[in-house]
C-alpha positions in Angstrom: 0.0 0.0 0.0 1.5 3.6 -1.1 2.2 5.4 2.0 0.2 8.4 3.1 2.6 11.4 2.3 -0.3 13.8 2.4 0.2 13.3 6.2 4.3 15.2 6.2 2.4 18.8 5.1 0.3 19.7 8.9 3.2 17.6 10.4 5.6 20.2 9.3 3.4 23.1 9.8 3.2 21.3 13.2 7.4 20.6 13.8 8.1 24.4 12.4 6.5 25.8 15.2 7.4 23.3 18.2 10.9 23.8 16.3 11.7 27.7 17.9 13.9 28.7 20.6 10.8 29.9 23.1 13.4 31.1 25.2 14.6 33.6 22.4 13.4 37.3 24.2 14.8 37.0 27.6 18.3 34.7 27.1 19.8 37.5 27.4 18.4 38.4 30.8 18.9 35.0 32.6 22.5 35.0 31.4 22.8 38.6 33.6 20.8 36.8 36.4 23.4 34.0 36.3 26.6 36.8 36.5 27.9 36.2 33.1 29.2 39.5 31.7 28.9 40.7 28.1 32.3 38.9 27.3 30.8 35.7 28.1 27.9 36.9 26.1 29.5 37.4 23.1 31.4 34.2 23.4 28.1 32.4 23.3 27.2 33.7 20.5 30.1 32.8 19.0 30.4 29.4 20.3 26.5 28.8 18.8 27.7 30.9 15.5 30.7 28.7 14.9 29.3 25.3 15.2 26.7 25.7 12.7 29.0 27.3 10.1 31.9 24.8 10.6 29.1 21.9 10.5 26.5 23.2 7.9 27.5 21.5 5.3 28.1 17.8 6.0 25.0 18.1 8.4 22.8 18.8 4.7 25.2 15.7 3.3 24.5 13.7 6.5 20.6 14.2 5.6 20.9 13.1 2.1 22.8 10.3 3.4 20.2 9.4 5.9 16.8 10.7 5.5 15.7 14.0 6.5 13.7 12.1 9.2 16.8 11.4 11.0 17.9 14.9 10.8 15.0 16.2 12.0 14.8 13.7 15.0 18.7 14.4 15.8 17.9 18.6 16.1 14.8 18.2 18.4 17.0 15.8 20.7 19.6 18.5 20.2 17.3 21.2 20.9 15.7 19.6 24.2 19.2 18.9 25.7 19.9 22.9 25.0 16.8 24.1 27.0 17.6 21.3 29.7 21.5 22.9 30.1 19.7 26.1 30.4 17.0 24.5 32.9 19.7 23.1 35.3 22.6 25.2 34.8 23.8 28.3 36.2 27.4 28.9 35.1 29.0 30.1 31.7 30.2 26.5 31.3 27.1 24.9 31.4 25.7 27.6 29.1 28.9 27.1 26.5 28.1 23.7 26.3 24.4 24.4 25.4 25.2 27.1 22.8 28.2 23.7 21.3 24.3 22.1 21.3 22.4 24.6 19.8 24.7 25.4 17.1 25.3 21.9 16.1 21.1 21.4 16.5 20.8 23.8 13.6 23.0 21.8 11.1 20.7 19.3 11.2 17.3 21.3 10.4 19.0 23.4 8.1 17.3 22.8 4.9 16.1 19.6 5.8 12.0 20.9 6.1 12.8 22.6 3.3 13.9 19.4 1.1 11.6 17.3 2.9 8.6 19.4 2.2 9.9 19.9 -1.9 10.1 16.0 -2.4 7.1 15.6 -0.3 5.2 17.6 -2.9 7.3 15.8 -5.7 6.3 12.4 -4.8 2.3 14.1 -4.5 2.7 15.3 -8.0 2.1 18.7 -6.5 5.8 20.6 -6.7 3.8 23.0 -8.6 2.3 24.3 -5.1 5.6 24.3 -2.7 5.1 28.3 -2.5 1.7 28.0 -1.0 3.1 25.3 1.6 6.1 26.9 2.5 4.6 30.1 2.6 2.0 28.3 5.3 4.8 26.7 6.8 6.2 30.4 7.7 3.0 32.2 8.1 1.9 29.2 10.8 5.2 29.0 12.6 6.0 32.8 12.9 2.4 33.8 14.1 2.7 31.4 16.6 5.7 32.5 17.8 4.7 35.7 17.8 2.6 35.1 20.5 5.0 33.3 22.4 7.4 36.4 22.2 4.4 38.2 24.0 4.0 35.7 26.7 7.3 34.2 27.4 8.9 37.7 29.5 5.2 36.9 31.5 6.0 33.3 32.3 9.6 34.3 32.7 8.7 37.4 35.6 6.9 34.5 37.3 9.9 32.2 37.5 13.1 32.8 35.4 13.2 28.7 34.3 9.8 28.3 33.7 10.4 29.2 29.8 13.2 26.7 29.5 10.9 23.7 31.0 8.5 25.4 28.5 11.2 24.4 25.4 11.9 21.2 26.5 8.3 20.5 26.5 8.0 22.0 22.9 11.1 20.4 21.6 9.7 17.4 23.1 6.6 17.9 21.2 9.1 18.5 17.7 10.4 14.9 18.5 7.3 13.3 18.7 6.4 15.0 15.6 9.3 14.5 13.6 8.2 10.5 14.3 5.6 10.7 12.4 7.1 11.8 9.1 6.9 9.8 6.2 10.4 9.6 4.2 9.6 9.9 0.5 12.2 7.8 -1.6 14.3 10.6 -4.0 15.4 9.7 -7.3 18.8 9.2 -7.8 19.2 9.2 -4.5 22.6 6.7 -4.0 25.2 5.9 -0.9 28.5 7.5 -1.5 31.1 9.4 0.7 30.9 12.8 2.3 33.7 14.2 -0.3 32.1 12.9 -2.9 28.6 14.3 -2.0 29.9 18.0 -1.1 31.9 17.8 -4.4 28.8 17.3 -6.7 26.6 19.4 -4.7 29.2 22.2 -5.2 29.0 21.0 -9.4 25.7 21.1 -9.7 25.5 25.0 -8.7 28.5 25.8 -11.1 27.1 24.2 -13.9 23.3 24.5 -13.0 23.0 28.3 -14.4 19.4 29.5 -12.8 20.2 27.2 -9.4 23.3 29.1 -9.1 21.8 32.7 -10.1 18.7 31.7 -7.6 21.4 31.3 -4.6 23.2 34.7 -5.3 20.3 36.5 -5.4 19.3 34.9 -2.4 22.2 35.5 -0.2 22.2 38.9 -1.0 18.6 39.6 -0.2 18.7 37.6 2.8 21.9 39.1 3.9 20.8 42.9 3.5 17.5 42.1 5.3 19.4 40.2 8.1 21.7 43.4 8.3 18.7 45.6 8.4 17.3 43.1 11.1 20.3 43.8 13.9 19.6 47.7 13.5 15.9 47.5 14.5 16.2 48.2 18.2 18.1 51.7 17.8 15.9 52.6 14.9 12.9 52.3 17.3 14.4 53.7 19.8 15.0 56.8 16.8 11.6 56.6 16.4 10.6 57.4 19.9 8.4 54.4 20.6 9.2 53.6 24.2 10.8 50.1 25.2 7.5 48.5 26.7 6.1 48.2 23.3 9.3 46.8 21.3 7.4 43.0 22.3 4.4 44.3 20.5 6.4 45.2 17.4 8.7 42.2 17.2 5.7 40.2 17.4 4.0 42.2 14.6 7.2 41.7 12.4 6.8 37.5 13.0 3.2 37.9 12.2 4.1 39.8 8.8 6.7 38.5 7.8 5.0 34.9 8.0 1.9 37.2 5.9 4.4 37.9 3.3 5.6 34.2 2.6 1.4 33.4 2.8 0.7 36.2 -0.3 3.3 35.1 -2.2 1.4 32.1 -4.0 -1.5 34.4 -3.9 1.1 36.7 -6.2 2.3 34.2 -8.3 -1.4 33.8 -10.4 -0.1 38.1 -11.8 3.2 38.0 -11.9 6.0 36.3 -12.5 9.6 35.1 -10.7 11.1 38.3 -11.8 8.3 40.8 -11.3 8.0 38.8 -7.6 11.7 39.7 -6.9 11.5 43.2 -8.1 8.4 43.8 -6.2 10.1 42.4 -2.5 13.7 43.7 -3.6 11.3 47.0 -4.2 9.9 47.3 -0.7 13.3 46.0 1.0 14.8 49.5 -0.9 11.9 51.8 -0.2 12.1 50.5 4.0 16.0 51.1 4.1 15.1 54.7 2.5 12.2 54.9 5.3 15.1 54.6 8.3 17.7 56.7 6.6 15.4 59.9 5.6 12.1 58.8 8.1 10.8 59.6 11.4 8.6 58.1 14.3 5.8 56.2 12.8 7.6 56.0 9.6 10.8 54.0 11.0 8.4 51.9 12.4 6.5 51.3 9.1 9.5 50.5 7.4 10.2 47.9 9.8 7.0 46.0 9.4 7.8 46.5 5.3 11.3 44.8 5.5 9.7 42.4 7.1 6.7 41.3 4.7 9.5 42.0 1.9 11.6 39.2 3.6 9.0 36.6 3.5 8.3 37.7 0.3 11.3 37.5 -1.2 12.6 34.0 0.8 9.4 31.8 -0.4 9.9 32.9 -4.3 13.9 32.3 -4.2 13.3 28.7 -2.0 10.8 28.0 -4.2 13.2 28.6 -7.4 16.2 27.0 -6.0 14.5 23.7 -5.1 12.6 23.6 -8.8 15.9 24.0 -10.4 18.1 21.3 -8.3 18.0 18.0 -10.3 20.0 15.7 -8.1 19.5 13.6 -5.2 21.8 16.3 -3.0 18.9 18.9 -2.1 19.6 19.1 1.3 23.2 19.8 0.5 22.5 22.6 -1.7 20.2 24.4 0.5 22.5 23.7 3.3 25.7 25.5 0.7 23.2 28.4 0.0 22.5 29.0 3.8 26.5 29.1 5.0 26.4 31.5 1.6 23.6 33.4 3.5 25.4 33.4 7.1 28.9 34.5 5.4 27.9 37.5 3.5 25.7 38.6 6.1 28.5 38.2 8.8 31.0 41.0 6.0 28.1 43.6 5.3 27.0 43.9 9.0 30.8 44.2 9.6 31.3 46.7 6.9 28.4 49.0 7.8 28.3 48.4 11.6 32.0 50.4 11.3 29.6 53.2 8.8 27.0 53.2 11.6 29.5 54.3 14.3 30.9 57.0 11.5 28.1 58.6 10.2 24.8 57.3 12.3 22.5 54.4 12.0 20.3 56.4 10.0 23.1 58.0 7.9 24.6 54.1 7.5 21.2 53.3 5.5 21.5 55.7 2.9 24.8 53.8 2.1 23.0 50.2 3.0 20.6 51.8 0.2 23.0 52.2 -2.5 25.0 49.1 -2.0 21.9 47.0 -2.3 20.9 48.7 -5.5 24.5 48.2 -6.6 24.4 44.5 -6.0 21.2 43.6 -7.7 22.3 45.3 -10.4 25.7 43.6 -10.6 24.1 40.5 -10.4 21.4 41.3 -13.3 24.4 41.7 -15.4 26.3 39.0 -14.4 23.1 37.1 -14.8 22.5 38.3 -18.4 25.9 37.5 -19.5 26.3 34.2 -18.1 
């Protein structure tokens, strides 16, 4: 009897939103409770930061090795022992070892719901339609969490552990979940060695033209909205909202952003891949334009546009990159494009976090402005002559 694939879309709907960190808005504040300083901070972040990179790549391999079930099973695990160091610990140590956890938890999932919702719909006949899931899959997952960004400083005034008991209950929840998945065989799919597996995923984006245009113009987009991303707390503050209601607007930029990925299907019926792109790269321009020249309810508008412009602009470029890989090595191509993403982002935020000190945060967008513009328009050239 053919298995009942049908049965991996709610379950990832499901696993993408048992999947978040619920501890995300006040880490921060229980590493201050437990005496670390802003050194040890930073070296957390690091620490998390570093294992990911270092292990992105053979962790996409790994899943196309394995099955994407087994990935997904190894993050939860992963993620449930982070929130249990957090639970029981109360030194930098036991939080260093957490944030070795976490980091290594995310080469797993890294473009592994991705891949397994793609050849999901491929087995279903239904590939045609991965916008309008994934686009779900966000818009499910990030209003959810919105909420939880609300709650969680609540539950955490009430007992400063309660939210990590909280995400080792959901990444619990991800584990049963990810049990339930059904693995849909891949064509071409083959055992071979880790080597040989990173050096065809690497061949197939030299020599697949639109895969490899798909993943520049995806790390640069992602990369200048990431940027944009680590400046939103002085630009509020620029705006003059007061600090009590930064939790309403982070949770209104999940929210959108998750409505951005849901309208982009809804798009697709008037206009096409290219008019799509223009149209987020568009409002991603005009919200860097709104922080450098913009004031009070303006910065904040631009926010909340960057951030329908992201969702926007990730579920037509996901989309396009997993219609144009044609081997059995998804995983590892996703996983290639997302070091690409974490890379570039890592230099511009570098490059214009030393602007920012020079000439201002807003000042720093009017170049942030230009150099986007510059780059899309290098890479429409470079795309037209390749």
């Amino acid at each position: 009897m053919e298995p009942s694939y049908h049965r991996n879309i709610p379950l990832l709907y499901i696993y993408s939103i048992l999947i978040k960190r619920v501890s995300m808005p006040i880490i921060i504040l229980y590493f201050l409770l437990n005496n670390l300083n802003f050194t040890q901070i930073g070296i957390l972040a690091a620490a998390m930061s570093v294992t990911t990179l270092s292990t992105e790549i053979h962790g996409g391999i790994f899943t196309d090795l394995h099955g994407k079930k087994i990935s997904l099973i190894i993050a939860s695990l992963l993620g449930a022992l982070t929130m249990f160091l957090y639970y029981i610990g109360n030194t930098f140590e036991y939080f260093l070892v957490a944030s070795f956890v976490y980091g290594l938890s995310g080469a797993f999932i890294s473009g592994t719901r991705n891949a397994l919702l793609y050849d999901t719909l491929l087995r279903l006949g239904r590939a045609s339609e991965f916008k309008k899931f994934n686009g779900r899959q966000l818009l499910y997952s990030h209003s959810v969490n919105a909420v939880i960004l609300l709650l969680i400083p609540l539950v955490y005034v009430i007992d400063p552990k309660l939210p990590f008991l909280i995400g080792i209950l959901f990444f619990t929840g991800s584990l049963i979940t990810a049990l339930l998945f059904i693995e849909p065989p891949v064509k071409g799919a083959r055992n071979s060695s880790y080597n040989k597996r990173l050096m065809e995923s690497f061949r197939e984006i030299s020599l697949n033209k639109q895969l490899f245009s798909a993943l520049l113009l995806s790390t640069v987009t992602a990369a200048f909205v990431w940027m944009g991303s680590q400046f939103i707390q002085p630009l509020l503050l620029i705006s003059g909202l007061e600090v009590i209601y930064f939790g309403v607007i982070y949770a209104l930029m999940r929210a959108i952003m998750g409505l951005g990925g849901e309208f982009t299907h809804r798009l697709e019926g008037f206009l096409k891949f290219k008019h799509l792109l223009l149209l987020g790269s568009g409002i991603i321009l005009a919200s860097f334009l709104g922080f450098s020249h913009g004031f009070g309810a303006i910065i904040i508008l631009s926010v909340l546009l960057m951030k329908f412009a992201e969702g926007l602009n990730r579920i037509t470029l996901e989309d396009r990159m997993n219609r144009s890989i044609r081997s059995a090595n998804r995983t590892a191509v996703l996983s290639i494009s997302n070091l690409s993403k974490e890379l570039f982002s890592a230099a511009i935020i570098l490059i214009l976090g030393i602007t920012a000190d020079l000439v201002g945060v807003q000042g720093m967008f009017s170049f942030a402005a230009i150099a986007f513009m510059a780059s899309l328009l290098f890479l429409s050239v470079f795309r037209k002559r390749g």
